[in-house]
C-alpha positions in Angstrom: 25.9 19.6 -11.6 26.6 16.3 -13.5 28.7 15.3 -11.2 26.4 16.1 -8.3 24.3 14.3 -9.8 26.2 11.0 -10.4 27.3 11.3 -6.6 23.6 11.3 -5.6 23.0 8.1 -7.7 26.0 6.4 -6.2 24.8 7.1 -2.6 21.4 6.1 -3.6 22.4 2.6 -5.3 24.8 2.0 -1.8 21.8 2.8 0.3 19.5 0.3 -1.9 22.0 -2.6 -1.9 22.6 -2.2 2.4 19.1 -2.4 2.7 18.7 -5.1 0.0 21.5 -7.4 2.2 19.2 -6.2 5.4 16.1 -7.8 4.0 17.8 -10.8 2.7 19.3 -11.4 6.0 16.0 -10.9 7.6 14.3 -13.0 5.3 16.9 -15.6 5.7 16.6 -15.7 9.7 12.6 -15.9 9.3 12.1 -18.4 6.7 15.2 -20.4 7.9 14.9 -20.7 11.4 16.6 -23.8 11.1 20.2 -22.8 12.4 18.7 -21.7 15.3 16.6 -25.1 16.0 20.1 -26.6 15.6 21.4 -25.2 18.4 18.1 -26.7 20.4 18.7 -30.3 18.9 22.0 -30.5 20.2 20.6 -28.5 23.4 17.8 -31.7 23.7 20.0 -34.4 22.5 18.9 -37.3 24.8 21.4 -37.4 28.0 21.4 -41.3 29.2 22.8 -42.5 32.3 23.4 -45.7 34.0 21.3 -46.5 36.7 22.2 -49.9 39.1 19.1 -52.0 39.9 17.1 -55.4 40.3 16.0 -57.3 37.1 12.2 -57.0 38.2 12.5 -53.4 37.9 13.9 -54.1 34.1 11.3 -57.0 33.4 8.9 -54.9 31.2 11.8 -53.7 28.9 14.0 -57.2 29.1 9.8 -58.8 28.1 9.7 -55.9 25.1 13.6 -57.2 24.0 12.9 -60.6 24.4 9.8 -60.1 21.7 12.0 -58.1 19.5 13.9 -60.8 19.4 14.1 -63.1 15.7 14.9 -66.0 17.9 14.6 -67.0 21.6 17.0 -66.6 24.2 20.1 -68.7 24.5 20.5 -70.9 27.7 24.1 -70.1 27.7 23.3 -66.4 27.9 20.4 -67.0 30.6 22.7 -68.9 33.2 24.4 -66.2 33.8 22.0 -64.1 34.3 21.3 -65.1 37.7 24.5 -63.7 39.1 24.6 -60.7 36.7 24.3 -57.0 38.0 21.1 -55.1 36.3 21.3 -51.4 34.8 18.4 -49.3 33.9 19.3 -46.7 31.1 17.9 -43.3 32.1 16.8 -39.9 30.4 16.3 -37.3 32.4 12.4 -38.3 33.0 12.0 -42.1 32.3 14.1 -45.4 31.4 15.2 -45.6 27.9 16.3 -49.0 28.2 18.8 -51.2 29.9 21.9 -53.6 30.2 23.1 -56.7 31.7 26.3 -57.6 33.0 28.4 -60.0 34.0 30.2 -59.0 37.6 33.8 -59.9 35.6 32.5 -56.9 33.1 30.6 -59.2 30.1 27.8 -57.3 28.3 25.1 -60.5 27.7 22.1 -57.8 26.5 21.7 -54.5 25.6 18.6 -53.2 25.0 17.2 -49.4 23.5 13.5 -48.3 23.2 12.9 -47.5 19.8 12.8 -43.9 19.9 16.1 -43.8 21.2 17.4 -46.3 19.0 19.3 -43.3 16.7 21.2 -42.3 19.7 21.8 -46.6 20.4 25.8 -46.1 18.8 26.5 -43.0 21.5 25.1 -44.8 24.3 26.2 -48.1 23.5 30.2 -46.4 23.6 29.2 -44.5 26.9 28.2 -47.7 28.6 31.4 -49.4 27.8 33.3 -46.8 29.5 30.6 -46.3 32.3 30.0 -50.0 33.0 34.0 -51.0 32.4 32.9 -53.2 30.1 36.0 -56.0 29.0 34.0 -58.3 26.5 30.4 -58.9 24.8 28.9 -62.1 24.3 26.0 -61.4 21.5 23.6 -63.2 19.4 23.9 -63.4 15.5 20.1 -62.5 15.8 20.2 -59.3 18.4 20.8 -56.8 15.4 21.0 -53.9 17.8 23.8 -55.1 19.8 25.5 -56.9 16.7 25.2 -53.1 14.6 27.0 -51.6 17.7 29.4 -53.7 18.1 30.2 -54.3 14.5 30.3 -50.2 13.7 32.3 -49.5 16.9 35.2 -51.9 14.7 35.5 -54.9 18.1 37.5 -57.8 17.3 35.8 -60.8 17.7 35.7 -64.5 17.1 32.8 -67.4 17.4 32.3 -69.1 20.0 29.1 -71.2 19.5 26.5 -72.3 16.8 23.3 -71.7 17.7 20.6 -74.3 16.2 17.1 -72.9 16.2 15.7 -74.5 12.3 14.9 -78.3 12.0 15.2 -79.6 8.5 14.7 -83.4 8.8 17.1 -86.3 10.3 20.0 -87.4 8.7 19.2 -91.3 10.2 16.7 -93.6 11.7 15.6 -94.0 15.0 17.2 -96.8 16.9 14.3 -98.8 18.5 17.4 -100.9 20.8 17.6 -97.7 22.8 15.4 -96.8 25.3 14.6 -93.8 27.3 14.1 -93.3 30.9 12.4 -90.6 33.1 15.6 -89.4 35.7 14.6 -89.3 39.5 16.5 -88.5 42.6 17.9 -91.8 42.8 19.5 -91.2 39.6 21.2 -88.3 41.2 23.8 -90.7 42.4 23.9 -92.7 39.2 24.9 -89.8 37.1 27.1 -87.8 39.3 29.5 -90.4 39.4 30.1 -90.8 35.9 33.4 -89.3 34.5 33.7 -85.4 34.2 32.5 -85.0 30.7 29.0 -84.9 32.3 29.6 -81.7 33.4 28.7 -80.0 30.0 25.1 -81.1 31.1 25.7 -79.9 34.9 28.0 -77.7 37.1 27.1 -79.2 40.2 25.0 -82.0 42.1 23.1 -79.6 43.1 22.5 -78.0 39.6 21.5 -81.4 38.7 19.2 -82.3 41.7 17.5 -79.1 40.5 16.9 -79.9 37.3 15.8 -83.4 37.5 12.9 -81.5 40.3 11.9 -79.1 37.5 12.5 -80.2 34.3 13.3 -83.0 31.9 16.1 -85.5 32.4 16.5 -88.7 30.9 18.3 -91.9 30.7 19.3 -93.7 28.0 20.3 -97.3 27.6 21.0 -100.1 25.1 19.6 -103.1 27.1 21.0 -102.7 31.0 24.0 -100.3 30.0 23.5 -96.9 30.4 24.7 -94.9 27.0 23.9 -91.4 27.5 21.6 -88.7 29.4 19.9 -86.3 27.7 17.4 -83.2 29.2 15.5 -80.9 28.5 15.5 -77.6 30.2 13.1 -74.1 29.9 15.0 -71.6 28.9 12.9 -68.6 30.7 10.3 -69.8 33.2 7.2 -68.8 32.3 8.4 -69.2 28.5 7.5 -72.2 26.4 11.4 -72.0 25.3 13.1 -75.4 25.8 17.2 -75.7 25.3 17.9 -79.5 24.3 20.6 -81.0 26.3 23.2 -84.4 25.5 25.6 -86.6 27.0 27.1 -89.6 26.0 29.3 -92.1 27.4 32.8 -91.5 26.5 33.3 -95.5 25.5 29.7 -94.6 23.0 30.7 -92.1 21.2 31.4 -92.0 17.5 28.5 -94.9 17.7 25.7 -92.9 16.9 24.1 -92.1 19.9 24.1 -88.4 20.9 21.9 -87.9 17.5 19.8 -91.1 19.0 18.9 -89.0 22.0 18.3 -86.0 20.4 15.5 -87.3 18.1 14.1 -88.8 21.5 14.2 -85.2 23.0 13.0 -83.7 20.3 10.4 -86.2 19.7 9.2 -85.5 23.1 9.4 -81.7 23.2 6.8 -81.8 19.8 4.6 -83.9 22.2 4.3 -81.5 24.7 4.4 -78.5 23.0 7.6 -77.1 23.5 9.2 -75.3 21.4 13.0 -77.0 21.5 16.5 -75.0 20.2 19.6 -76.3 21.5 23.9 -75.4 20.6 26.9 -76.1 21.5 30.7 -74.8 21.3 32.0 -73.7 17.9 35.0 -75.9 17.9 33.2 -78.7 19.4 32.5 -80.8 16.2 31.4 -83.8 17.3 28.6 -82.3 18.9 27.6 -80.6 15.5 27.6 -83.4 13.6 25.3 -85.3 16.7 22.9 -82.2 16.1 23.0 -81.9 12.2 22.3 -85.9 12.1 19.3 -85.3 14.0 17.7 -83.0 11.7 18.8 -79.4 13.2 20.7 -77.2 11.5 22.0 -73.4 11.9 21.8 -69.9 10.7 23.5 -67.8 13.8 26.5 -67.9 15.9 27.2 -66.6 19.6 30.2 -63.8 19.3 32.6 -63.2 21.7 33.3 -59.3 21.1 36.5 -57.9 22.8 35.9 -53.9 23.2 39.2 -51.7 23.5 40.7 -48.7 24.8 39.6 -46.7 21.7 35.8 -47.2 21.8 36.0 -46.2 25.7 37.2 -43.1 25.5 35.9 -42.3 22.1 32.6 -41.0 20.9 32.2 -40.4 17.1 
């Protein structure tokens, strides 16, 4: 009868401890439902696809990146623009944000709503790959695109300094140089000079352009002319100005690319424009021009090369 007994007990602590492990387990799935809301996260996970378009259809979202934005715009960036193909980043209801590209594959902006912004390193990889993107050209100051392409491990290199802070001049103004208003007949007069001018202008037609809608100038030391200098709007519609030079070959070293940039600046805080202006990293003349007159920089324009491993890759 002992022994009866002590079998009885045994079922009866077995029979307690698998319904103990029961409860637990139903306890568990009730008050941690959690393993099963991870299944739904990954089921929501926000799916984003490439969508071709026009840049008006972009405009409000390219309007919210330009404002997100530490600094203005670069003209560099914003010439190329014109001939760049558009993309509208899509969830499966609404636009989550966008891209711009060059038609020889260069990403110039990428930009991601900000509650989407945790997914930006997943979409940013997908769009590579989608959009056969070859290179990035990025702004010290875009964050979102600089994070991306710093965590995706791109090599890269600087290609321009980027002068958006005025200190104060490093010289005098020259009162033996004066400045004059361009107009079409100094269309002529400034196409002809050698083909250095062409870091101010492509084309005669470029330059007809901006003479008609912005600010070109002459400069001269008595009758000979020195330099031109300009002013152009970044955006239209934006008080953004990008500060244009060009001396004469046989002036340089004299001084007088800082000359006309005090002029241009000097006339930009006169008219209420807000002026920025850069040049190529390895062209140090034109640094020293712009640090003379009183600019000077924090940020650099990158020239990001991406690589078979981010295309295919998504971490």
């Amino acid at each position: 009868m002992g022994k009866e007994a002590i079998t009885k007990g045994k079922s009866l602590i077995t029979g307690l401890g698998m319904k103990q492990k029961t409860m637990q387990k139903s306890f568990a799935q009730k008050n941690h439902p959690w393993k099963k809301n991870a299944i739904c996260f990954n089921q929501l996970k926000p799916i984003m696809k490439p969508v071709k378009t026009t840049l008006d259809k972009i405009q409000k979202l390219r309007t919210d990146y330009l404002h997100s934005l530490p600094q203005f715009q670069e003209l560099f960036i914003e010439l190329m623009i014109g001939d760049a193909e558009f993309y509208s980043l899509q969830t499966r209801t609404q636009p989550m944000g966008y891209a711009i590209k060059t038609r020889g594959g260069v990403l110039l902006e990428f930009y991601i709503a900000g509650p989407y912004i945790p997914e930006s390193k997943r979409f940013f990889r997908q769009l590579i790959s989608d959009l056969s993107i070859t290179d990035i050209y990025c702004k010290s100051f875009d964050s979102l695109l600089l994070c991306n392409c710093l965590e995706s491990l791109l090599p890269y290199s600087v290609i321009g300094i980027l002068y958006r802070d005025y200190a104060h001049p490093l010289i005098e103004s020259d009162p033996g140089i004066s400045m004059r208003r361009a107009c079409q007949s100094s269309v002529a007069l400034l196409d002809a000079q050698d083909d250095s001018i062409k870091e101010l202008f492509e084309t005669r037609e470029q330059l007809t352009g901006f003479i008609e809608n912005e600010h070109v100038f002459e400069f001269y030391r008595g009758h000979a002319l020195v330099g031109c200098g300009m002013a152009v709007r970044t955006i239209p519609g934006w008080n953004y100005y990008d500060l244009g030079v060009w001396v004469q070959p046989s002036e340089r070293g004299n001084g007088i690319g800082a000359q006309i940039l005090l002029s241009l600046r000097d006339f930009a805080l006169k008219n209420n424009m807000k002026a920025s202006c850069g040049c190529a990293a390895d062209n140090h003349a034109s640094q020293r021009a712009i640090e003379k007159s009183g600019y000077v920089s924090k940020y650099r324009m990158i020239h990001f090369e991406t690589r078979e491993t981010i295309k295919h890759t998504n971490r």
